[in-house]
C-alpha positions as CSV (number, residue, x, y, z in Angstrom):
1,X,-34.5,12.4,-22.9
2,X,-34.5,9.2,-20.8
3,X,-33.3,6.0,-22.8
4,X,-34.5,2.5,-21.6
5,X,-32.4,-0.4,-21.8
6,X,-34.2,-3.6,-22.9
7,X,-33.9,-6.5,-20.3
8,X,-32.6,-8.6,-23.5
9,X,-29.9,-5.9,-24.2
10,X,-29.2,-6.5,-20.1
11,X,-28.9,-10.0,-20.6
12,X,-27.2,-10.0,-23.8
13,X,-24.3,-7.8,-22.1
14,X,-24.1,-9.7,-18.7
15,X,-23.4,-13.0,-20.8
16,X,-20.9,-11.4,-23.1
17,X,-19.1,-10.4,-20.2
18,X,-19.5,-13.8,-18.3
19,X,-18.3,-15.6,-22.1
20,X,-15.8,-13.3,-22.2
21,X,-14.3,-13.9,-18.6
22,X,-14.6,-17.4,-18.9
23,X,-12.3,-17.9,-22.2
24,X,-9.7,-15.7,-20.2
25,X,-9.9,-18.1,-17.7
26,X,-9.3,-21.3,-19.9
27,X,-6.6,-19.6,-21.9
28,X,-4.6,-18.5,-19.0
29,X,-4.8,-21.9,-17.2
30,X,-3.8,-23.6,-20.4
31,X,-0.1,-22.8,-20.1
32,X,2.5,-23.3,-17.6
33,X,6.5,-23.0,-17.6
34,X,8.9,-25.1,-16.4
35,X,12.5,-24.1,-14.7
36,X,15.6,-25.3,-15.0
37,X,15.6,-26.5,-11.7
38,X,12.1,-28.5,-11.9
39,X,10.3,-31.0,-13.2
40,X,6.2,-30.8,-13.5
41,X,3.9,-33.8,-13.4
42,X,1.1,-33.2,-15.4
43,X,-2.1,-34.7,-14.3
44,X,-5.6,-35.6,-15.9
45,X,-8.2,-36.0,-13.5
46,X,-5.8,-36.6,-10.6
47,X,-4.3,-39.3,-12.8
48,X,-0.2,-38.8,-13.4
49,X,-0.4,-38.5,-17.1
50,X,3.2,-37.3,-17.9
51,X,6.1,-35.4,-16.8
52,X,8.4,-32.9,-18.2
53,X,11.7,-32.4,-17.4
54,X,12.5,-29.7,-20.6
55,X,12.5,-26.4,-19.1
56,X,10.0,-23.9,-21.0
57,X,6.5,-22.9,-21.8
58,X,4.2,-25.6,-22.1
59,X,0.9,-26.1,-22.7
60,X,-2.0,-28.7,-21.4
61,X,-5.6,-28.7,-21.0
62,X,-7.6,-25.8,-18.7
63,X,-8.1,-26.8,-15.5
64,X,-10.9,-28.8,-14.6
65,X,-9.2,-31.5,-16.7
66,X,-5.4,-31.3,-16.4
67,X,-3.6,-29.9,-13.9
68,X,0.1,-29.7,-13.0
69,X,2.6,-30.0,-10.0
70,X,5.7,-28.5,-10.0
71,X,8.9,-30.7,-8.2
72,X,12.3,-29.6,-7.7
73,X,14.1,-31.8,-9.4
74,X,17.2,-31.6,-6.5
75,X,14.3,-33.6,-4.3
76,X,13.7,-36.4,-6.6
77,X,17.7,-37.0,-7.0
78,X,17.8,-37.0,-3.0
79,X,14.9,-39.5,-2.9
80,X,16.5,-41.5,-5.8
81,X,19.7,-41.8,-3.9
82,X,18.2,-42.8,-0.4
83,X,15.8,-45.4,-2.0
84,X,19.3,-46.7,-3.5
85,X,21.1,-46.8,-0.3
86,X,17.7,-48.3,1.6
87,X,17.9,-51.4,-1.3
88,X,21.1,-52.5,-0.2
């Protein structure tokens, strides 16, 4: 016996799977970690919103909205200590 699948039980399926893709997308991008040995700007928009310098799992919005850069912090000492030496 041949069984016919409905174009509407097509649909429903191909959405489910899209939905169900898409959350695993947001939830994944909504969490990030931080090293010991970085610091991460988080950005809304392209905006600098805030940064962290706690090492650990953190969490922001998915990623159209916020997104995050990751910056050793040994490079923004270095930078710290040459705009220092530039000023005087």
């Amino acid at each position: 016996m041949i069984h016919i699948v409905s174009l509407k039980r097509i649909y429903t399926i191909t959405g489910l799977v899209f939905l169900i893709l898409i959350l695993g997308v947001v939830a994944i991008s909504t969490w990030y970690t931080v090293d010991e040995s970085d610091q991460a700007v988080i950005m809304t928009f392209g905006k600098v919103e805030q940064t962290i310098t706690e090492p650990g799992l953190h969490f922001k919005l998915p990623w159209p909205i916020q997104s995050v850069e990751k910056l050793s912090k040994k490079h923004s000492v270095l930078n710290l200590d040459i705009r220092k030496r530039m000023e005087r």
